[in-house]
N, C-alpha and C positions, 0 to 999 in steps of 0.2 A: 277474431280473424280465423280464417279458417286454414288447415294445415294445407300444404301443398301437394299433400301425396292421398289425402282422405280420400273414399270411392262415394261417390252419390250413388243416390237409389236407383238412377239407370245405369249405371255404372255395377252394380250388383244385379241387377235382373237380367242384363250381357249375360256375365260370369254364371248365371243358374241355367240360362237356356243353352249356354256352350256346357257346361255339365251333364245335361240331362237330354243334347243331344245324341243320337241313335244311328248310327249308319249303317247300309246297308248289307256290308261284311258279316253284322255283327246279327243280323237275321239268322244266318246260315246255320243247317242241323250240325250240330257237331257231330264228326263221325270218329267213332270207338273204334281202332284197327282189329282190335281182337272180336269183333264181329264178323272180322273176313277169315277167321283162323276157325280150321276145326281138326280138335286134336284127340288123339288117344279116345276113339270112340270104340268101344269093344259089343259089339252084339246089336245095334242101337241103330234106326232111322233116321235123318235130318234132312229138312226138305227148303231150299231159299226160296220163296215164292218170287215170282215177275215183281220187280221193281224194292229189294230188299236188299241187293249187293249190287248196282248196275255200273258198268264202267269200273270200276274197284280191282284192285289187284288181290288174288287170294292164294291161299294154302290149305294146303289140307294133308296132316302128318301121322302117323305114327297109328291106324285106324286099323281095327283088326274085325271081321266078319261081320263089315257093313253096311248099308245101301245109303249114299249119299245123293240130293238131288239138289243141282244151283240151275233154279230155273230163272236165269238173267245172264244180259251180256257181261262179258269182265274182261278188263283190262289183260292181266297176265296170272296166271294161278302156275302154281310148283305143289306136287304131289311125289309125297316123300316118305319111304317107309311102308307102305299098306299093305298089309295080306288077306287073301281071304275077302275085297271089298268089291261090290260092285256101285258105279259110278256114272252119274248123267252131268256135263259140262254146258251150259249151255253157250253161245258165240261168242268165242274169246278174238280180242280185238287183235295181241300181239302169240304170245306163245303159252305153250301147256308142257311141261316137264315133268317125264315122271323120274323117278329115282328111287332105287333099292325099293322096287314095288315087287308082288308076286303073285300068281294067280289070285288076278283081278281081271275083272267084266269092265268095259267100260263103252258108253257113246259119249263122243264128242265131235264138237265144230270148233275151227280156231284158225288162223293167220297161219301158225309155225305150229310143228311137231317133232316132241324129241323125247325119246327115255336113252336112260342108261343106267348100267346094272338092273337090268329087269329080266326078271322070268315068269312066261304064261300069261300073259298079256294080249286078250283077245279085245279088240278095239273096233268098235263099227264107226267108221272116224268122217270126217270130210275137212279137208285140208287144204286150203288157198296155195300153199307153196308143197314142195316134196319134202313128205317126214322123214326122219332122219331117227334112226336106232344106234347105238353105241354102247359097248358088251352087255350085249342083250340076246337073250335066247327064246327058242319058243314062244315067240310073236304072232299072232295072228289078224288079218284085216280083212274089213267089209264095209260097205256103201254106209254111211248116216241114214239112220230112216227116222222119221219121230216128226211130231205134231204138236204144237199147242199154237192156241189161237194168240198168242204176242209173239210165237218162234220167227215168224216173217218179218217183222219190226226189229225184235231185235238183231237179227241177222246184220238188215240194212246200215242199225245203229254202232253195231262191232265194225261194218266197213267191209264185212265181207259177200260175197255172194254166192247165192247158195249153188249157182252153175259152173263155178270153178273148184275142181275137186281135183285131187292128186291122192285120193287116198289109194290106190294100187300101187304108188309108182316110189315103193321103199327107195331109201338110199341107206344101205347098213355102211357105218364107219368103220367097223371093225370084222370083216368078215374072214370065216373061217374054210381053209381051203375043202372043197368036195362035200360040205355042208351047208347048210340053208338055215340062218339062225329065223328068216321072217317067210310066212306063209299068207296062202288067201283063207279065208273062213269059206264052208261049201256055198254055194251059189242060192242055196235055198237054206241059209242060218237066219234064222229073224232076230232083231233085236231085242224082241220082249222076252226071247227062251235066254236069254244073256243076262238083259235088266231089265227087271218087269217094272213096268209101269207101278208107283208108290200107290197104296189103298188108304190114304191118309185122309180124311173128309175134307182139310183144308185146298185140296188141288183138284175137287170137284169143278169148280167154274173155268178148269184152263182146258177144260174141251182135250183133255189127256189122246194122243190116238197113236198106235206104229203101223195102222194100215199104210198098206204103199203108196195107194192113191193119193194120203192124205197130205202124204209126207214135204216138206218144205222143199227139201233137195231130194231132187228125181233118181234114180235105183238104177245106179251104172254095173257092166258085170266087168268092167275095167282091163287093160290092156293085153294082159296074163292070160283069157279067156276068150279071146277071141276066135268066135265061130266061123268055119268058112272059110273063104278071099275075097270075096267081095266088099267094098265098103263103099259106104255113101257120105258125102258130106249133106248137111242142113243149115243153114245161117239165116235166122230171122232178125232182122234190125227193129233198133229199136221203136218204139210207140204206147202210147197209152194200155196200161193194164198188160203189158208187155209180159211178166212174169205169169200171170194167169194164162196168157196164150200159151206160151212155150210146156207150162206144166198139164195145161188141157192136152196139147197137141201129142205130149210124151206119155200121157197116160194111157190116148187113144193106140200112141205105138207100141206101146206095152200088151195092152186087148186086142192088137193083130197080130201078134208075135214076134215083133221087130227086138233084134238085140241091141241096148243101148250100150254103147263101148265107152264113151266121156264124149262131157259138155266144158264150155269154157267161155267166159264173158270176157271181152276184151273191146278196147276202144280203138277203132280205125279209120283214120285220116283219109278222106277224099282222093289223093293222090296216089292212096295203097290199094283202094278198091282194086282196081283193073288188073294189078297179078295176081290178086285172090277171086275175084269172082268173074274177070273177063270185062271188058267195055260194054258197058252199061249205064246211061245218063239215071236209070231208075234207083239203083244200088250207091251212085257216088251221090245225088241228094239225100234219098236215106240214113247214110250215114253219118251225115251230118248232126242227126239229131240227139247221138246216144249209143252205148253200147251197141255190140252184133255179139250174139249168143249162137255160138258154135256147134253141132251137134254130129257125132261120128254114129252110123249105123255098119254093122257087118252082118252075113249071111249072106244064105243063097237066094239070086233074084232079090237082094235087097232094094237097087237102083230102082227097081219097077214099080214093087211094093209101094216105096215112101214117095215116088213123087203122085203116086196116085192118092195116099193119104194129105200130102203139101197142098192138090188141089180143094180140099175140104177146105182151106184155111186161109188162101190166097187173098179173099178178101177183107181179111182181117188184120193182116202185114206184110211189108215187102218182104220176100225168102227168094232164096237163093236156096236151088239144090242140082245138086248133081246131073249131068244129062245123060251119063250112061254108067257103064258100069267101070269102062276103059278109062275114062276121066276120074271116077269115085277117090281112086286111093290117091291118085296126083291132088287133087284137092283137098283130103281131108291132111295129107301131109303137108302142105301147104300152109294151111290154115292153123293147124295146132302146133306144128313150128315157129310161125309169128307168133301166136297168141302166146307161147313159151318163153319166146326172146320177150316180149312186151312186158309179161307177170318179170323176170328177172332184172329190169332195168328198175 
């Protein structure tokens, strides 16, 4: 007789294939945290190539006469301690914190910006919301310039866009009466006489570039600067290859001598068209489909200038620009005060 509890040979061939099943969790790269960490580097290069930290939260502490390079999007990075370093961040999704940093070079892209306890901190930055300083001195800022051929991608994959920028537009938390802890860098500082481009042969294929032209986000001379009284608004809705148009279009205004002030991508409701661009059956389908990317020009005879540049391009998207000069500022105030409420809800 046989026992009651014995297992038969199917009964055991169950029990091996349930052992020696695999799922698919168990695929997955394990990821070592202390890959995101780089510390106590004294004299010494380090370069993240595209696709080696992506999405990942990081740090970087205690680093003394540097050049660090994280060429990927990341999560959230804290930069803590550093003297003497220069630094390239590539599109960080949430925020970038420096702390007890000191004369350091930096470009970055990122969601949120913040130091405290910093001194000498020249930053060519570009920033989805308004940075924010706190006891920090001798700050200085300028436009994001920089190129590699994944920088466009991963922008999109961080969530940010590279047409919303607020790097002019400090907020110091602790400011000091009848002094200026934060300044702008001169109008013509480039970002490779700050942090040169790595000569590393491994970042040969990332199409390295800080030309302007090249640049992912277009070269604003931001609010501080502003030339003239005249301003013009531009608003091209969105469409196919959209981002190529706007950056063609800004380059050309750049090679006529149009002062760019700030841009800003912002999503607008059919409903909202008509106090921002006037009744319009053209403008309220448009926007249907997708972002409206913003564009403030100032100077003299600017209004005349840019819609005659607008007509080169007309048939390539619907835009919206200014009809005079008397309309220009009503408009661009307008528009980049929604776009402002919008980015803050």
């Amino acid at each position: 007789m046989g026992c009651l509890f014995s297992k038969t040979n199917s009964d055991k061939m169950d029990l091996e294939d349930n052992e020696e099943q695999e799922f698919s969790w168990d695929k997955r790269k394990k990821v070592d945290p202390n890959d995101f960490i780089i510390d106590k580097l004294v004299g010494e290069t380090t370069v993240k190539l595209p696709g080696t930290a992506d999405g990942q939260q990081f740090m970087i502490m205690n680093c003394k006469d540097s050049s660090i390079y994280i060429y990927n999007h990341l999560n959230t990075i804290t930069i803590d301690k550093c003297t003497n370093c220069k630094i390239f961040l590539g599109p960080t999704k949430g925020s970038v914190f420096l702390r007890d940093c000191e004369n350091c070079q930096c470009v970055i892209a990122c969601q949120q910006f913040r130091t405290r306890d910093c001194k000498k901190i020249d930053t060519f930055l570009h920033c989805d919301t308004q940075p924010i300083i706190e006891s920090s001195v001798k700050m200085r800022f300028g436009c994001f310039q920089y190129y590699y051929k994944q920088l466009a991608g991963q922008f999109r994959g961080a969530g940010i866009s590279p047409f919303n920028t607020n790097w002019s537009n400090i907020h110091d938390f602790t400011p000091v009466p009848e002094e200026e802890n934060w300044s702008l860098l001169p109008q013509n500082a480039k970002a490779e006489d700050y942090v040169p481009l790595p000569t590393t042969d491994e970042v040969k294929e990332m199409n390295l570039s800080l030309e302007i032209s090249k640049s992912v986000v277009p070269l604003s001379i931001g609010n501080k600067n502003k030339p003239g009284s005249e301003e013009c608004l531009v608003a091209l809705f969105w469409c196919d290859g959209i981002d190529e148009i706007v950056l063609e279009f800004l380059n050309k205004a750049r090679d006529g001598g149009f002062n760019l002030i700030q841009t800003k991508e912002v999503k607008i409701q059919p409903s909202e068209v008509p106090n921002l661009f006037g009744q319009n059956p053209k403008y309220e389908d448009a926007s249907k489909r997708g972002d409206i990317i913003g564009i403030e020009f100032c100077g003299e005879s600017t209004v005349q200038n840019v819609r005659k540049l607008v007509d080169e391009f007309s048939g390539r998207a619907v835009i919206f620009v200014s009809n005079s000069a008397e309309d220009g500022a009503t408009d661009v105030e307008k528009f980049f005060n929604f776009a402002d409420i919008q980015m803050a809800v």
